[in-house]
Backbone as a ProteinNet text record, in pm:
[ID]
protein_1_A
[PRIMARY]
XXXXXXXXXXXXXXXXXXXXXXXXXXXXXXXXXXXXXXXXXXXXXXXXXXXXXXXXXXXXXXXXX
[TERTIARY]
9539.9	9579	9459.8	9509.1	9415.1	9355	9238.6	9166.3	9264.2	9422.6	9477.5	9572.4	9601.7	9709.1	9671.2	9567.6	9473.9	9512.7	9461.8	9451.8	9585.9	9668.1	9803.6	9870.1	9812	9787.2	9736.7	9612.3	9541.2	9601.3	9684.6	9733.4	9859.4	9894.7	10070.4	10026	9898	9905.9	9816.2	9727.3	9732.2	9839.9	9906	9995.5	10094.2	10129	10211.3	10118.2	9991.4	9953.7	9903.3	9943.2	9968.3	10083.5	10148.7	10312.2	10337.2	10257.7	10322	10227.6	10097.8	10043.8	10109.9	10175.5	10264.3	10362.5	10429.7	10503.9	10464.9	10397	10336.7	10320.5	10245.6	10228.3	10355.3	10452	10599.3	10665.4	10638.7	10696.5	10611.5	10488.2	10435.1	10473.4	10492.6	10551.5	10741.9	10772.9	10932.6	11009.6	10957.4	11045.3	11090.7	11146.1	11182.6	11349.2	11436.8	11538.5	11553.5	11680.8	11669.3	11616.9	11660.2	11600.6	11513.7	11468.7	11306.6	11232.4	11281.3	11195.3	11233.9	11322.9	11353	11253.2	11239.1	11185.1	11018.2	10952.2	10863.5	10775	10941.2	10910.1	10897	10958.9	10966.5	10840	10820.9	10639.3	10576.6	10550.6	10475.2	10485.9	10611.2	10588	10527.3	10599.3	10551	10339.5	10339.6	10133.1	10079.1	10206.2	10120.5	10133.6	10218.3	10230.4	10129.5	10119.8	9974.9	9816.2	9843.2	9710.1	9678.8	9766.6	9745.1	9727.9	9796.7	9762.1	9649.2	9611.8	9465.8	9315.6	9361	9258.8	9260.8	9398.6	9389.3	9321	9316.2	9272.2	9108.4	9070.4	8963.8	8872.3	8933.9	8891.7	8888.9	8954.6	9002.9	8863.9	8844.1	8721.6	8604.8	8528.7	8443.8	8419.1	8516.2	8486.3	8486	8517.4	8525.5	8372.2	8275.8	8152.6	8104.6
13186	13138.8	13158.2	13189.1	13240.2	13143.4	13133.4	13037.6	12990.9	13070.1	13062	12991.7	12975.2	12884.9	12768.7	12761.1	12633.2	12560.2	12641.4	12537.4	12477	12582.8	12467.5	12365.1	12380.1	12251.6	12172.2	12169.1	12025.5	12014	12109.9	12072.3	11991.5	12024.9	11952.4	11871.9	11815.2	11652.6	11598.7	11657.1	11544.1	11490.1	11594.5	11546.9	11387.7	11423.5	11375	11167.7	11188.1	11095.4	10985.5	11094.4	10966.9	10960.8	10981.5	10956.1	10810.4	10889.2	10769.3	10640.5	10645.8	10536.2	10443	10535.1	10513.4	10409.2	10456.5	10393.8	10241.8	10274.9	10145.7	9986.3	10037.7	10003.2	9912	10024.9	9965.3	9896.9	9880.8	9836.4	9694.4	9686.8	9578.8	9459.9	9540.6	9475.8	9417.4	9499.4	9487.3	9525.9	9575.6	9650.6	9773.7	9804.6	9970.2	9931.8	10027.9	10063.6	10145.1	10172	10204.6	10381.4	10433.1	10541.4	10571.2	10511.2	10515	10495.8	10424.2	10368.6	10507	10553.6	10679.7	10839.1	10809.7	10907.7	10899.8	10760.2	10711.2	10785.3	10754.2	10799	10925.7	11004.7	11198.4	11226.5	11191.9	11183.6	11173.3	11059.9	11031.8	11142.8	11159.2	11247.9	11425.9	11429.8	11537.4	11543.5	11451.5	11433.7	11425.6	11400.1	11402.8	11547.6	11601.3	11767.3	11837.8	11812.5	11876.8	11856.1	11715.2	11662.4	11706	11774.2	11821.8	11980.1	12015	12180.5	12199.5	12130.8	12154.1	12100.2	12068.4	12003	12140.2	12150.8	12307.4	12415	12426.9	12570.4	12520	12446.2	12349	12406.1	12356.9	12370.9	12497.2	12579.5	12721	12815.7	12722.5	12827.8	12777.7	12632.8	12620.7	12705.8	12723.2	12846.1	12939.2	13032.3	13144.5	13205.1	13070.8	13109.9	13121.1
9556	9423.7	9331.2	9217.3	9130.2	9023.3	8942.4	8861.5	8776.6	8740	8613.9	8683.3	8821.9	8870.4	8926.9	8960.6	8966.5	8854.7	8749.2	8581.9	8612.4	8629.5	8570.3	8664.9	8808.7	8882	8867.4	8814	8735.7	8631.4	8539.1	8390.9	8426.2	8528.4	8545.5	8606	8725.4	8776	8688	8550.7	8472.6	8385.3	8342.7	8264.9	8365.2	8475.2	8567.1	8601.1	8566.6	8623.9	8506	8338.5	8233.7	8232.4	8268.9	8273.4	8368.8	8456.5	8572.1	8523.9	8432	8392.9	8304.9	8161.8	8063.9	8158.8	8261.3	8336.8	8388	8403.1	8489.9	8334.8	8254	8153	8086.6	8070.9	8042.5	8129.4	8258	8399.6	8382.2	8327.4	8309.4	8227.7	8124.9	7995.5	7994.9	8027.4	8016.1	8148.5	8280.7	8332.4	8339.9	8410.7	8412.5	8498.8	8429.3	8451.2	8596.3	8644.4	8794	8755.6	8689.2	8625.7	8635	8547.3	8540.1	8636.5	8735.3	8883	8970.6	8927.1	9032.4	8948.6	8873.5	8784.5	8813.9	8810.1	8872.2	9005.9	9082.2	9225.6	9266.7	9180.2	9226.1	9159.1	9012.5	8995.7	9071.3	9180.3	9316.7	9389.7	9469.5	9516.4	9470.7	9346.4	9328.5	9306.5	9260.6	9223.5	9405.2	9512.7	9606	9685.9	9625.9	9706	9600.5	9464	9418.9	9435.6	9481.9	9522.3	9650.4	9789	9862.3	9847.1	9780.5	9711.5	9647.8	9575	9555.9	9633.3	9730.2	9842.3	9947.5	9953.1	10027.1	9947.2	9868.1	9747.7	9767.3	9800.3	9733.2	9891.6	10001.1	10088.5	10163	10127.3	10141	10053.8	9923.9	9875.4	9879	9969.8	10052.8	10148.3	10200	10344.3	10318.7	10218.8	10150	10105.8	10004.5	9972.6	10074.8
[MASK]
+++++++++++++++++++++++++++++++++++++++++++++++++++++++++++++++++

C-alpha cells in the first residue's frame, strides 16, 4: 500500500473517531436513539479493522527498512 492510501486511512479513522466522539458527547447529554447506537457500533468496528490495517502497513515497513 502506497503513501497516498495510507493518507486516506488515517483521513477516514480520523474522521470516524470525531464522529464517534460527537457521539458519545450527545449520548451524554440526551441519549442516542437505537440508530444511532447501531451507527455508533459499525464506526467501532470499522476504526478497529483500520486500526489493525495500519499496524500491519506500519509493521510491514519496519521490516522493510
Amino acid at each position: 500500500m502506497d503513501v497516498k492510501n495510507v493518507d486516506r486511512v488515517r483521513d477516514e479513522l480520523e474522521g470516524l473517531l470525531q464522529k464517534q466522539t460527537e457521539t458519545l458527547k450527545a449520548q451524554t447529554f440526551g441519549g442516542l436513539s437505537q440508530r444511532e447506537w447501531n451507527d455508533f457500533e459499525r464506526r467501532r468496528e470499522r476504526i478497529h479493522d483500520l486500526t489493525v490495517l495500519l499496524l500491519t502497513l506500519s509493521e510491514s515497513a519496519d521490516r522493510a527498512a
